[in-house]
PDB file of N, CA, C and O in Angstrom:
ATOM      1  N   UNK A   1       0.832  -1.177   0.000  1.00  0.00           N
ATOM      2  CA  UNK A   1       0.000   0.000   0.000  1.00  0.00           C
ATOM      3  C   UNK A   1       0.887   1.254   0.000  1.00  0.00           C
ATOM      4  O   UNK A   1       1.923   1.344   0.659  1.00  0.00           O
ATOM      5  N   UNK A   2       0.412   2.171  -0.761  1.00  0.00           N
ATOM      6  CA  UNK A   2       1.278   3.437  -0.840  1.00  0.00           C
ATOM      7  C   UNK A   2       1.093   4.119   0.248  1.00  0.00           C
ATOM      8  O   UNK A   2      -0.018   4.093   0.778  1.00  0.00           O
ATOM      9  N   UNK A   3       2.286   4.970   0.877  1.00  0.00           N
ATOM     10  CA  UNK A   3       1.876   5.322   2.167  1.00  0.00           C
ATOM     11  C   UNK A   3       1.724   7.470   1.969  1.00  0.00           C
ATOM     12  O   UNK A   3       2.276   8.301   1.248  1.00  0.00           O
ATOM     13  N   UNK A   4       1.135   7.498   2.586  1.00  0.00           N
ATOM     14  CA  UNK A   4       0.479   9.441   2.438  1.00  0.00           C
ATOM     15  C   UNK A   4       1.774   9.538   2.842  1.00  0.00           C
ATOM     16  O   UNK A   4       2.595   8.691   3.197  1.00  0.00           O
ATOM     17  N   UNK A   5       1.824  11.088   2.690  1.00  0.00           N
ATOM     18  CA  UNK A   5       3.006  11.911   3.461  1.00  0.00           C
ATOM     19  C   UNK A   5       2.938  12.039   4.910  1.00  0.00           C
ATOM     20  O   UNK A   5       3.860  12.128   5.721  1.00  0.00           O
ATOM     21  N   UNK A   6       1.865  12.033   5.061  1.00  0.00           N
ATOM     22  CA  UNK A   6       1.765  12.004   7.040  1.00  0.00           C
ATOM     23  C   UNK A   6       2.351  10.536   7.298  1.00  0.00           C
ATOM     24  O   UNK A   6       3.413  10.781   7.872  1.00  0.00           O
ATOM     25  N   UNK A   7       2.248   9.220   7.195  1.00  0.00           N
ATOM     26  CA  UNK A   7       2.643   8.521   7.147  1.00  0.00           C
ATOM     27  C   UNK A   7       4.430   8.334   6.989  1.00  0.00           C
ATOM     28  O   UNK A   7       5.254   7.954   7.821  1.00  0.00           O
ATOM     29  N   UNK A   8       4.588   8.753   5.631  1.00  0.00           N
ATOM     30  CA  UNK A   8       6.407   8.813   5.463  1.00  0.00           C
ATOM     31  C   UNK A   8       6.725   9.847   6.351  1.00  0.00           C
ATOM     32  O   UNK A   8       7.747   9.358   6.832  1.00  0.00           O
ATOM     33  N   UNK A   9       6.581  10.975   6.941  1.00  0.00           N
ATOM     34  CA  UNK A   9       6.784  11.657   7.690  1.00  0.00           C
ATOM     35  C   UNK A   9       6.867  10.829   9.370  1.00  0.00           C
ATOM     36  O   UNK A   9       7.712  11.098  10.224  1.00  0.00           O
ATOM     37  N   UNK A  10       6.275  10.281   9.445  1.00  0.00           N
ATOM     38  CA  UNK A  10       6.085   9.672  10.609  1.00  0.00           C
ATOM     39  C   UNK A  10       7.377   8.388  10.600  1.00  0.00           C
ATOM     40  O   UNK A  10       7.966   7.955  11.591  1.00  0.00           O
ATOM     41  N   UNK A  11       7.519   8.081   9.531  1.00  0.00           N
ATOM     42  CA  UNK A  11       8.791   6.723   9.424  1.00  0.00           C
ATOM     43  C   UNK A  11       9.716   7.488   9.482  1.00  0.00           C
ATOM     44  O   UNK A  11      10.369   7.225  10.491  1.00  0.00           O
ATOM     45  N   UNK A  12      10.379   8.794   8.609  1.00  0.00           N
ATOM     46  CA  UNK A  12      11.319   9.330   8.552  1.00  0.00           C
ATOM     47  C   UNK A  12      12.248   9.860  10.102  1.00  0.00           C
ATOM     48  O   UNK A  12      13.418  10.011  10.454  1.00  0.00           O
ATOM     49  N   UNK A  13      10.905   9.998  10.661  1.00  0.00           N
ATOM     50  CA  UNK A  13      11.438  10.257  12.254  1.00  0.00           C
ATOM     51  C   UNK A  13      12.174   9.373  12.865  1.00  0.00           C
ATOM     52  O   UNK A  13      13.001   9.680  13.724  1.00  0.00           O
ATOM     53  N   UNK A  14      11.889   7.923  12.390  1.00  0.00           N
ATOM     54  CA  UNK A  14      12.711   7.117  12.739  1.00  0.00           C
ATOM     55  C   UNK A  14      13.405   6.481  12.027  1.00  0.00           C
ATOM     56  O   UNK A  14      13.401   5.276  12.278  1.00  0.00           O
ATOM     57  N   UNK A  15      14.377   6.986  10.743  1.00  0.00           N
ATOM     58  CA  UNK A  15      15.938   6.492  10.421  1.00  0.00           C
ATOM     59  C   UNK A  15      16.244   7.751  10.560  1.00  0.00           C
ATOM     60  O   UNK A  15      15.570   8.759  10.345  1.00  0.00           O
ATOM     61  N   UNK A  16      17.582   7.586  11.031  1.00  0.00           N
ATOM     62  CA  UNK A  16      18.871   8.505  10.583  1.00  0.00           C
ATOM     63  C   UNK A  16      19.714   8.567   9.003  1.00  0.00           C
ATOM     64  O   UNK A  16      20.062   7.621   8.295  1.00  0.00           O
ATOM     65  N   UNK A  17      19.800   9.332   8.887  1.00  0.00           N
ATOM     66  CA  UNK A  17      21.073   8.661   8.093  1.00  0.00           C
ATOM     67  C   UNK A  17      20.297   8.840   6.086  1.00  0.00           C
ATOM     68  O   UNK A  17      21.067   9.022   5.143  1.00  0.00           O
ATOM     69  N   UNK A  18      18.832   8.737   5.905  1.00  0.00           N
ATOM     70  CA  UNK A  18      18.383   8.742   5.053  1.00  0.00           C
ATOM     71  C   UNK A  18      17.599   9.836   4.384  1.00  0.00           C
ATOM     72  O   UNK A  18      17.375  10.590   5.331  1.00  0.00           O
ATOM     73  N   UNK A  19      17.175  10.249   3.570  1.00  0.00           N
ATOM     74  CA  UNK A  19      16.521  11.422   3.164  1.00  0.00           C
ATOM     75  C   UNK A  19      15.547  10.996   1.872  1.00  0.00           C
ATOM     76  O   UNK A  19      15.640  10.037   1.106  1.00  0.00           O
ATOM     77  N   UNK A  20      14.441  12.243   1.941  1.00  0.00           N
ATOM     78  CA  UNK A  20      13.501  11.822   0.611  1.00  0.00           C
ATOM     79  C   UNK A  20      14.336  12.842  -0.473  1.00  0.00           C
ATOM     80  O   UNK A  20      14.928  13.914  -0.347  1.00  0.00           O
ATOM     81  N   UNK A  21      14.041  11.861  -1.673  1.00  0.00           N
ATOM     82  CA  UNK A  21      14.585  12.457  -2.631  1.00  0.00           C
ATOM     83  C   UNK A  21      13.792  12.068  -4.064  1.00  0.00           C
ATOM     84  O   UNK A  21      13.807  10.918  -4.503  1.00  0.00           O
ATOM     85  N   UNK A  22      13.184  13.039  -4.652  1.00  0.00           N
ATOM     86  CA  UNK A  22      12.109  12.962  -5.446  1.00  0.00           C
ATOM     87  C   UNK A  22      11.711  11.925  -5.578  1.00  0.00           C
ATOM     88  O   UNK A  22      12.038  11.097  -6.429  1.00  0.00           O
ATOM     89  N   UNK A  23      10.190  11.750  -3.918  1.00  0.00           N
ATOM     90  CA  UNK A  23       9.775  10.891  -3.759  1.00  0.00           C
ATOM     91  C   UNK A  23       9.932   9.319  -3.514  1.00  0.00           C
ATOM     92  O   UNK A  23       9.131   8.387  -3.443  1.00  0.00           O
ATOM     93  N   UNK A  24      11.913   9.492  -3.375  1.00  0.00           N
ATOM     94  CA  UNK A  24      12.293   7.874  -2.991  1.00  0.00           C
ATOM     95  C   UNK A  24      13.399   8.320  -1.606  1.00  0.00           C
ATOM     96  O   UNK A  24      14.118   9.293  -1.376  1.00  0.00           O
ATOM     97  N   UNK A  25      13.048   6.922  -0.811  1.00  0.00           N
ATOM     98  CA  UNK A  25      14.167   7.152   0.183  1.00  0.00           C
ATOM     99  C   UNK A  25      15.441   6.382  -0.010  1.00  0.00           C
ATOM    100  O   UNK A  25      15.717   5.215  -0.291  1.00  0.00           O
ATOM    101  N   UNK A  26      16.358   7.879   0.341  1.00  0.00           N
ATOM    102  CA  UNK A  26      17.953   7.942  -0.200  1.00  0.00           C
ATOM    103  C   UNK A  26      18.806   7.748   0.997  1.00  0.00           C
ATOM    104  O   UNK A  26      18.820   8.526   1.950  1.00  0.00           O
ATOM    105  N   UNK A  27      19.680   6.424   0.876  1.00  0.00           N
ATOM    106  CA  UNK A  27      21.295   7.034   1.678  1.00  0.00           C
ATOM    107  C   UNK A  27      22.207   6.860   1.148  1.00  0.00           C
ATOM    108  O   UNK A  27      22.135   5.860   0.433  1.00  0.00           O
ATOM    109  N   UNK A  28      23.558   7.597   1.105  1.00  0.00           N
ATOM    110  CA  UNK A  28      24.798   7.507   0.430  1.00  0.00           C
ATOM    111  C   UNK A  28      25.530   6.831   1.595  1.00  0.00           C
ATOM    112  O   UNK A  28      24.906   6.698   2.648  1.00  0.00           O
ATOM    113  N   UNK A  29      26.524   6.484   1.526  1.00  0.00           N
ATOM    114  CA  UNK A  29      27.482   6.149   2.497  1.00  0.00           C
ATOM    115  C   UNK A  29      28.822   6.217   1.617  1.00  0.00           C
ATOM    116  O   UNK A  29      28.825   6.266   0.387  1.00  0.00           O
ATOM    117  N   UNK A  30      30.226   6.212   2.628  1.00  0.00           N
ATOM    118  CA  UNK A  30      31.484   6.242   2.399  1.00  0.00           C
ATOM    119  C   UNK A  30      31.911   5.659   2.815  1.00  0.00           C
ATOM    120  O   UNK A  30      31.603   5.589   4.004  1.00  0.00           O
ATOM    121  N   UNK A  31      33.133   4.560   2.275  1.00  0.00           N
ATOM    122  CA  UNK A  31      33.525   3.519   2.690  1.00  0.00           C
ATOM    123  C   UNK A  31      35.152   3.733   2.589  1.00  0.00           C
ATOM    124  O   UNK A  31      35.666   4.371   1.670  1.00  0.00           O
ATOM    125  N   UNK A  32      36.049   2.988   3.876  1.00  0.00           N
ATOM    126  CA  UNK A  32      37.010   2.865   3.340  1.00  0.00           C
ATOM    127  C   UNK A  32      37.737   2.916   2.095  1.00  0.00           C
ATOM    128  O   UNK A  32      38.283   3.929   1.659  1.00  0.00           O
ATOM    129  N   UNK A  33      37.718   1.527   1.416  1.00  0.00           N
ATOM    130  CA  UNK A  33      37.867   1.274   0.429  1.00  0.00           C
ATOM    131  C   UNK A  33      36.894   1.048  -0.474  1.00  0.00           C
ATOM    132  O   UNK A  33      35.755   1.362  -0.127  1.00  0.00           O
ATOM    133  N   UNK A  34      37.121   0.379  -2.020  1.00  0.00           N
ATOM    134  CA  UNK A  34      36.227   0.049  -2.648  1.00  0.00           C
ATOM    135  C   UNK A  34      35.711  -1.451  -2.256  1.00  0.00           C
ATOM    136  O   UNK A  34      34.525  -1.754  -2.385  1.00  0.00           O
ATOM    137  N   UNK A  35      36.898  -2.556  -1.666  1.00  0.00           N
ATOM    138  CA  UNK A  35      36.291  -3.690  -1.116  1.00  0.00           C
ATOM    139  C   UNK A  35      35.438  -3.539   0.116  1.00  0.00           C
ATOM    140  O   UNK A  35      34.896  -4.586   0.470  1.00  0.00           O
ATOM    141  N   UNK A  36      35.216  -2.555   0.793  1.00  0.00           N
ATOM    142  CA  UNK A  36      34.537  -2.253   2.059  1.00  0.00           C
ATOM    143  C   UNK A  36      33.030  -1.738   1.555  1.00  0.00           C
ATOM    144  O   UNK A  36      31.943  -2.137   1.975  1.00  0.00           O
ATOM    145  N   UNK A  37      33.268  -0.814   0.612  1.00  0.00           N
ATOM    146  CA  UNK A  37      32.142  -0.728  -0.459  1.00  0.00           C
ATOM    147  C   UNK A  37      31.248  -1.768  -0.722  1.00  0.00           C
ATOM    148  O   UNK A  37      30.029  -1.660  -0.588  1.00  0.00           O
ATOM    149  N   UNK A  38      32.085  -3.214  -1.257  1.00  0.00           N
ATOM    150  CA  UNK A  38      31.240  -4.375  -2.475  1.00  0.00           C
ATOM    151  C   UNK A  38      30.820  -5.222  -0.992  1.00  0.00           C
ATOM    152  O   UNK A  38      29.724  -5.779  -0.931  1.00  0.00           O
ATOM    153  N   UNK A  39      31.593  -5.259  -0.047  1.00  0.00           N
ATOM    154  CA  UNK A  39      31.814  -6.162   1.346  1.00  0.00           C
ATOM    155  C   UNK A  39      30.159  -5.748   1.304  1.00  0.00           C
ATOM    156  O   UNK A  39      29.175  -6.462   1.108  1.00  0.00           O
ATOM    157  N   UNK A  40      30.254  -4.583   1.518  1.00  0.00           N
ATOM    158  CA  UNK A  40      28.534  -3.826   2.205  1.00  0.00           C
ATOM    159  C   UNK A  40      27.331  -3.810   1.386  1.00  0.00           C
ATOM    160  O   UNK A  40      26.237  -3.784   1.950  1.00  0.00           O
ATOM    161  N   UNK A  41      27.437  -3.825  -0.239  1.00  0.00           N
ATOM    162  CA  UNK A  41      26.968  -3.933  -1.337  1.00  0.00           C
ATOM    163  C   UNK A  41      26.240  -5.415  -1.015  1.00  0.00           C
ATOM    164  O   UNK A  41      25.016  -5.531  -0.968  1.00  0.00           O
ATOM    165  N   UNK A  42      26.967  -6.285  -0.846  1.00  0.00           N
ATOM    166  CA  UNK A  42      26.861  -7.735  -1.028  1.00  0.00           C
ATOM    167  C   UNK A  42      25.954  -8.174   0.016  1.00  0.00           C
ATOM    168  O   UNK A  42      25.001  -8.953   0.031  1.00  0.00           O
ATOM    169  N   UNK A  43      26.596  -7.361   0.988  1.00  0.00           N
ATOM    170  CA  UNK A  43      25.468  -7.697   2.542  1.00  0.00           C
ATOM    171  C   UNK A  43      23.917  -7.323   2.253  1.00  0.00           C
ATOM    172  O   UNK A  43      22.883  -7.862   2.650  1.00  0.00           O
ATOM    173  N   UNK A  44      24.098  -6.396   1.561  1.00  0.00           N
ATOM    174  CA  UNK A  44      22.555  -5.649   1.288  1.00  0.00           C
ATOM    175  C   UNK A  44      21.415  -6.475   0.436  1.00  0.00           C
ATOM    176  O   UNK A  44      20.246  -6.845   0.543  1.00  0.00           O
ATOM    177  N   UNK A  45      22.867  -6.535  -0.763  1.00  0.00           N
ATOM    178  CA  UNK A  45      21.812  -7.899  -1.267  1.00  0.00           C
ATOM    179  C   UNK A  45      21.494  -8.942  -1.149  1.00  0.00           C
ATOM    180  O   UNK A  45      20.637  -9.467  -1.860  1.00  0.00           O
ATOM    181  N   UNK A  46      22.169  -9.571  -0.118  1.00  0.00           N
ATOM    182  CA  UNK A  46      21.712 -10.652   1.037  1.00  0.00           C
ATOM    183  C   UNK A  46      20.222 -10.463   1.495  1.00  0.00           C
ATOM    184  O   UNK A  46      19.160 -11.073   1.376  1.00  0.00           O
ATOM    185  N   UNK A  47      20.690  -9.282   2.092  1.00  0.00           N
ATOM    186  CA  UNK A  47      19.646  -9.205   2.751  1.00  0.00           C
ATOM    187  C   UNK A  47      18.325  -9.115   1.917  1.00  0.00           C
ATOM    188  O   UNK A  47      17.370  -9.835   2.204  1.00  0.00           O
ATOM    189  N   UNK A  48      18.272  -8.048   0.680  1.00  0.00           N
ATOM    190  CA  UNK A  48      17.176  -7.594  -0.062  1.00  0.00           C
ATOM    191  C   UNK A  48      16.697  -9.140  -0.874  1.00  0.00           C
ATOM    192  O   UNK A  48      15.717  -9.228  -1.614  1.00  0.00           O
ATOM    193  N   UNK A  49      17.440 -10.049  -0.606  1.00  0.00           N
ATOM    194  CA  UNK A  49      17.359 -11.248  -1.389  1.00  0.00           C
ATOM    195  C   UNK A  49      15.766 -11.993  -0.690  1.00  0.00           C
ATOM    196  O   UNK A  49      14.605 -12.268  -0.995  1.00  0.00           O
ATOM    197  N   UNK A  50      17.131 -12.063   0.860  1.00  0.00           N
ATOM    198  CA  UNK A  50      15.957 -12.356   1.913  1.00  0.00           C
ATOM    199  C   UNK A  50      14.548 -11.988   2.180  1.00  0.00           C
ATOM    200  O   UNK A  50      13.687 -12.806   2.503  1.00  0.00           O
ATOM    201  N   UNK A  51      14.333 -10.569   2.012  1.00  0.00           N
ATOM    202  CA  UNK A  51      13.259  -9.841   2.019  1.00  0.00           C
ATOM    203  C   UNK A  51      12.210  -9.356   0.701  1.00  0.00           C
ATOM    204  O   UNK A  51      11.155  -8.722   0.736  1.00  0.00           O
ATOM    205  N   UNK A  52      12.849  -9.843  -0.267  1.00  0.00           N
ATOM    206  CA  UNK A  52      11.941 -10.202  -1.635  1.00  0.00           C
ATOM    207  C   UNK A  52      11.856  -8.623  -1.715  1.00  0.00           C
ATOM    208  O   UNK A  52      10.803  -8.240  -2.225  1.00  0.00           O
ATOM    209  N   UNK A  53      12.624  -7.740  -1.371  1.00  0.00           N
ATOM    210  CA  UNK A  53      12.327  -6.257  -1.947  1.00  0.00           C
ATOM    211  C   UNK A  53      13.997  -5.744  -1.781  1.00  0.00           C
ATOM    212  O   UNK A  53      14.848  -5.657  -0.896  1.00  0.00           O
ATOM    213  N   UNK A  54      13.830  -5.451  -3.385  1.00  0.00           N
ATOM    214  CA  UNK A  54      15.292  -4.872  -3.532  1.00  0.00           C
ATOM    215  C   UNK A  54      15.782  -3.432  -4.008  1.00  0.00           C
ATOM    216  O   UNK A  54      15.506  -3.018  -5.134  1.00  0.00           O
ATOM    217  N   UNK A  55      16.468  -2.747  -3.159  1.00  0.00           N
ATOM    218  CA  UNK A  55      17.223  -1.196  -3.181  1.00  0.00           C
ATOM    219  C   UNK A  55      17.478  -1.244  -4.590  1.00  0.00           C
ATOM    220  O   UNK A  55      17.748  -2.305  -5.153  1.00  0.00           O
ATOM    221  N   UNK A  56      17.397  -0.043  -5.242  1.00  0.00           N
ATOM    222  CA  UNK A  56      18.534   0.399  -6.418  1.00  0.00           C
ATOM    223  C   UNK A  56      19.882   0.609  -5.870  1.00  0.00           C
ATOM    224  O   UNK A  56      19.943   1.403  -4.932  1.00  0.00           O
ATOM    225  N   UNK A  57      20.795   0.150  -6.199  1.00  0.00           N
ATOM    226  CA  UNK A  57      22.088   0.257  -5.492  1.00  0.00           C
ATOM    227  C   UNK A  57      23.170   1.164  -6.818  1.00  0.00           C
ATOM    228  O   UNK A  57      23.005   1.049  -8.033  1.00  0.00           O
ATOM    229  N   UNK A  58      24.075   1.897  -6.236  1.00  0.00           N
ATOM    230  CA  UNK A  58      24.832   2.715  -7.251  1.00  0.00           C
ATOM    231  C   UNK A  58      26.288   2.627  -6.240  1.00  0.00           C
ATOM    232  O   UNK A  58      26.125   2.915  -5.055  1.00  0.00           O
ATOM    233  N   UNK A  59      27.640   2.248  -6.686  1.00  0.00           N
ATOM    234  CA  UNK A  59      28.483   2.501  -6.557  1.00  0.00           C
ATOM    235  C   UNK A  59      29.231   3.303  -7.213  1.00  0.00           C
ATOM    236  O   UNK A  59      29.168   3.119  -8.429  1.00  0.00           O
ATOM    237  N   UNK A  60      29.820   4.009  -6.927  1.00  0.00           N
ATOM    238  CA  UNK A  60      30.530   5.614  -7.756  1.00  0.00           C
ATOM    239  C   UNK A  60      31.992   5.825  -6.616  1.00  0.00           C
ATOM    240  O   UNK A  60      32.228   5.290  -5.533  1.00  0.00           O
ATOM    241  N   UNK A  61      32.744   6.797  -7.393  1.00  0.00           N
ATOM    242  CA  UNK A  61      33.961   7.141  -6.791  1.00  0.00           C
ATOM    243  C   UNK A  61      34.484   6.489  -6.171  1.00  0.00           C
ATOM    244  O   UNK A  61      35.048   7.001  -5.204  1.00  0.00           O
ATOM    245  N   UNK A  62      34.607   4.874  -6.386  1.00  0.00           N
ATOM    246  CA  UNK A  62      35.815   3.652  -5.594  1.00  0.00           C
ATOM    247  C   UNK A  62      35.157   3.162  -4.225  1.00  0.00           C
ATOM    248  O   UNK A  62      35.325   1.998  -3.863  1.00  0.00           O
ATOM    249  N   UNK A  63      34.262   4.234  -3.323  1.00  0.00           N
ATOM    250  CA  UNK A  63      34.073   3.903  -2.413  1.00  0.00           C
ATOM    251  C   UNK A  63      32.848   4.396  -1.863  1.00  0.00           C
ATOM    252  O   UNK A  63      32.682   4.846  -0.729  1.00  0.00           O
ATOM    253  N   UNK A  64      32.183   4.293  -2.588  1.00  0.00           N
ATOM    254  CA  UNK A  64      30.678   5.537  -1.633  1.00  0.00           C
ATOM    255  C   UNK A  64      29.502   4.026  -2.665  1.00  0.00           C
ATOM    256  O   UNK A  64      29.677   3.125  -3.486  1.00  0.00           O
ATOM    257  N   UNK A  65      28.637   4.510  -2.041  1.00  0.00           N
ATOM    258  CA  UNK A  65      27.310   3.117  -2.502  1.00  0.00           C
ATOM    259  C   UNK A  65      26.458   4.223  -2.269  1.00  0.00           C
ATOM    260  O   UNK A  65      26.964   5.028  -1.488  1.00  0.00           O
ATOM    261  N   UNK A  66      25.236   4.561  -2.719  1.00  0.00           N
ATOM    262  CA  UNK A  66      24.163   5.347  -3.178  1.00  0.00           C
ATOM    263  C   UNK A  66      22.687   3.967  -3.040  1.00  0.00           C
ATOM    264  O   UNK A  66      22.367   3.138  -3.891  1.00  0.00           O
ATOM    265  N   UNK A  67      22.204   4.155  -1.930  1.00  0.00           N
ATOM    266  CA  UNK A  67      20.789   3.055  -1.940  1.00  0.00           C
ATOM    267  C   UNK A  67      19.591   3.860  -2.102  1.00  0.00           C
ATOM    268  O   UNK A  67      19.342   4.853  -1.419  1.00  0.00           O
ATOM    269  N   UNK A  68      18.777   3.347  -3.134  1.00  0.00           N
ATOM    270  CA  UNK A  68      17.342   4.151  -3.355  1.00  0.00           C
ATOM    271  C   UNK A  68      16.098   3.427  -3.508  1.00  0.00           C
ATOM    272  O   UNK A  68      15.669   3.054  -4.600  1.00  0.00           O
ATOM    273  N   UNK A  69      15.504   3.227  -2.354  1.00  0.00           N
ATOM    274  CA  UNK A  69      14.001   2.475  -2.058  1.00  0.00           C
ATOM    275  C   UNK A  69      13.223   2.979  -2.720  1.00  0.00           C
ATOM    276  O   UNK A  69      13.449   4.069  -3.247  1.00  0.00           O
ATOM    277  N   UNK A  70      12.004   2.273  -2.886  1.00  0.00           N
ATOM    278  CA  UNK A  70      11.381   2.827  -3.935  1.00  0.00           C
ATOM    279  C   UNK A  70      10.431   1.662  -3.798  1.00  0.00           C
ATOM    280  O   UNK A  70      11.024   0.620  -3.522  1.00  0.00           O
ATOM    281  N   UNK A  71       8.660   1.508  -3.953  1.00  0.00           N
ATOM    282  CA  UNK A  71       8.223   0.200  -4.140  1.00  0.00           C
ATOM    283  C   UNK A  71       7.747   0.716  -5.749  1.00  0.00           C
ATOM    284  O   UNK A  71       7.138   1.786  -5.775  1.00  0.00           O
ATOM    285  N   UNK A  72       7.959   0.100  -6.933  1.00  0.00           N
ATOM    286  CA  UNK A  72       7.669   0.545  -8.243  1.00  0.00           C
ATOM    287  C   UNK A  72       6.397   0.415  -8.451  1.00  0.00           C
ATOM    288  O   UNK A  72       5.708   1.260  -9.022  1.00  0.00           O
ATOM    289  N   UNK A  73       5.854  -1.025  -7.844  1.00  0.00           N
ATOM    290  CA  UNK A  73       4.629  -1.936  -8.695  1.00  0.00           C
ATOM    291  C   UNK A  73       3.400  -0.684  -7.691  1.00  0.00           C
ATOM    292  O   UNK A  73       2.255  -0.986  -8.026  1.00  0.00           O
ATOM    293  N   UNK A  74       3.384   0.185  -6.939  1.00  0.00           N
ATOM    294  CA  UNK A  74       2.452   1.183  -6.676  1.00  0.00           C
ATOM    295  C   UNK A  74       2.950   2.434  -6.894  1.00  0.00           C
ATOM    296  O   UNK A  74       2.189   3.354  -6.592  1.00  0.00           O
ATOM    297  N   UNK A  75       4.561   2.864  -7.560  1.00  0.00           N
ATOM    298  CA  UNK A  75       4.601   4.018  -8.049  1.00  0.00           C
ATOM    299  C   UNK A  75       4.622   5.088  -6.327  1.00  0.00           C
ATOM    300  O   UNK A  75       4.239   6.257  -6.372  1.00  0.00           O
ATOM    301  N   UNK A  76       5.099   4.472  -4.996  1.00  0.00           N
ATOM    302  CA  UNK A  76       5.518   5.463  -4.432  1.00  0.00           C
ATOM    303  C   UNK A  76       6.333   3.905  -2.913  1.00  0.00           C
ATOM    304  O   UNK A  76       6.408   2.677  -2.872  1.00  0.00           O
ATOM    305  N   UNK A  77       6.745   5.142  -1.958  1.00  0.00           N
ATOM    306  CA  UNK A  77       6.742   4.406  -0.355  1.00  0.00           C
ATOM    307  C   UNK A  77       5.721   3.692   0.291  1.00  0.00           C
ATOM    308  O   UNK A  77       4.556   4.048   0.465  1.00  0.00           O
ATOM    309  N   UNK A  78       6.395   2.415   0.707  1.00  0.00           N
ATOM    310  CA  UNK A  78       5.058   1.243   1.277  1.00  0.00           C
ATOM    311  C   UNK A  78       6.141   1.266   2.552  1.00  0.00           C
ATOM    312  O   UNK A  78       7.269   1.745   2.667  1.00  0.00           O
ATOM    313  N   UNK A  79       5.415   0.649   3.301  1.00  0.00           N
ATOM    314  CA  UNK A  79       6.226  -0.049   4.669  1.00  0.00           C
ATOM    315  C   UNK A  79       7.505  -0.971   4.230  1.00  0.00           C
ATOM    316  O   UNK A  79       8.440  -1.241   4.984  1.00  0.00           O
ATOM    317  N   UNK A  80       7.415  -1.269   3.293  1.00  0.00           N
ATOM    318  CA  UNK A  80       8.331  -2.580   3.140  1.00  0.00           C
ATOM    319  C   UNK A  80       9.953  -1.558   2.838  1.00  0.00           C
ATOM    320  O   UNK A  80      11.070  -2.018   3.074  1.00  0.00           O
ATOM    321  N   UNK A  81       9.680  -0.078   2.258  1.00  0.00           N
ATOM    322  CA  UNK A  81      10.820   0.197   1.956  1.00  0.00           C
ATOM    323  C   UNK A  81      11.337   0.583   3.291  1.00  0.00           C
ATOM    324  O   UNK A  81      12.548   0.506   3.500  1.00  0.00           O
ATOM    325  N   UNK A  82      10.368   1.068   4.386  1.00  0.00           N
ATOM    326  CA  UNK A  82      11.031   1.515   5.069  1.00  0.00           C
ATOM    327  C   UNK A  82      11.545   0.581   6.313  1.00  0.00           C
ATOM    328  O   UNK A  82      12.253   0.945   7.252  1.00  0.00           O
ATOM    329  N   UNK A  83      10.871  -1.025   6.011  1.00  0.00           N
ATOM    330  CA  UNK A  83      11.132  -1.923   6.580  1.00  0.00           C
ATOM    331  C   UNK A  83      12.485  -2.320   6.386  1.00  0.00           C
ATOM    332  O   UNK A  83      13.233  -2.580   7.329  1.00  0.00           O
ATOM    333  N   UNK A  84      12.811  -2.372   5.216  1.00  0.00           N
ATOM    334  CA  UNK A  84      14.026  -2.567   4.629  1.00  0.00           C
ATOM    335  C   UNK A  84      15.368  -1.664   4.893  1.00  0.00           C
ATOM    336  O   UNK A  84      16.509  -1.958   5.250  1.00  0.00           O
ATOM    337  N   UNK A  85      14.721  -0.440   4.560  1.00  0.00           N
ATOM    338  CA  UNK A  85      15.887   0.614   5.416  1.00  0.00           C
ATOM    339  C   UNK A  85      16.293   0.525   7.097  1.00  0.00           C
ATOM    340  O   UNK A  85      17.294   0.846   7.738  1.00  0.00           O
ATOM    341  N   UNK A  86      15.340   0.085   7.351  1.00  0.00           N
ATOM    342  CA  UNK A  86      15.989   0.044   9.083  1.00  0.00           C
ATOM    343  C   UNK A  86      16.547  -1.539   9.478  1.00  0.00           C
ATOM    344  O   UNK A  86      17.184  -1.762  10.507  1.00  0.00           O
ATOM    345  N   UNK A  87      16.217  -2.501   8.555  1.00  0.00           N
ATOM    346  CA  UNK A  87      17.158  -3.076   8.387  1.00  0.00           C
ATOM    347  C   UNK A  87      18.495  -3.042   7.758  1.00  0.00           C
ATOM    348  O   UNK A  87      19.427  -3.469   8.438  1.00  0.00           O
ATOM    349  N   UNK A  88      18.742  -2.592   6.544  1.00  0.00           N
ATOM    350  CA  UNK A  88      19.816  -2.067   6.246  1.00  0.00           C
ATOM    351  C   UNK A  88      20.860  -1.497   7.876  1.00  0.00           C
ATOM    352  O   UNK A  88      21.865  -2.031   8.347  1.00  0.00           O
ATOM    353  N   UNK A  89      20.422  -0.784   8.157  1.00  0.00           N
ATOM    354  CA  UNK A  89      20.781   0.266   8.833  1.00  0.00           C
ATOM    355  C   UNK A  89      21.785  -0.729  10.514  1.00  0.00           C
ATOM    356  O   UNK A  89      22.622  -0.237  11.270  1.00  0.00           O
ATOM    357  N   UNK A  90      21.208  -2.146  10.517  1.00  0.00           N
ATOM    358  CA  UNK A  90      21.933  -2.855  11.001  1.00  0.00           C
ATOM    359  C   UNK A  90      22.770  -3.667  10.501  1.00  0.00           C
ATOM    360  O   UNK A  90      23.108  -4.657  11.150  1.00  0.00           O
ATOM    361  N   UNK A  91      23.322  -3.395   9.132  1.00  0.00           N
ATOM    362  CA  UNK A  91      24.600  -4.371   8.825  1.00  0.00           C
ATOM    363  C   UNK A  91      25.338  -3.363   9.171  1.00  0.00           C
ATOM    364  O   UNK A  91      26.565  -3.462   9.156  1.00  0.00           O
TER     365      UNK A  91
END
């Protein structure tokens, strides 16, 4: 289910670390290296494997990863992305 803005407003209160960004939720991160990068890349898609809902993932500049939730098949934010982000948020 697509969630209102009172709703994403209400999830956003609880991650750190993430931001809306035309209408999808965004985090960048910086990594050591670029293997600390794919190390974390790999974990994610573990996980997104596990959870049958998967991030757009972008690696750029050797070491930074770019994750962008998004549920497509309703065209906005459901619980599941933000289910997913606060999991993320423990590897």
């Amino acid at each position: 289910m697509k969630l209102s803005q009172k709703q994403i407003a209400e999830h956003m209160k609880r991650l750190e670390g993430w931001s809306l960004v035309d209408g999808k939720l965004v985090r960048e991160l910086e990594f050591k290296d670029f293997a600390d990068a794919m190390k974390f890349v790999n974990k994610v898609a573990k996980l997104a494997e596990k959870e049958e809902h998967h991030p757009d993932i972008t690696i750029y500049s050797w070491n930074r990863v770019r994750l962008m939730l998004y549920t497509h098949d309703i065209g906005g934010l459901s619980d599941e992305d933000f289910n997913l982000a606060g999991k993320i948020e423990q590897i």
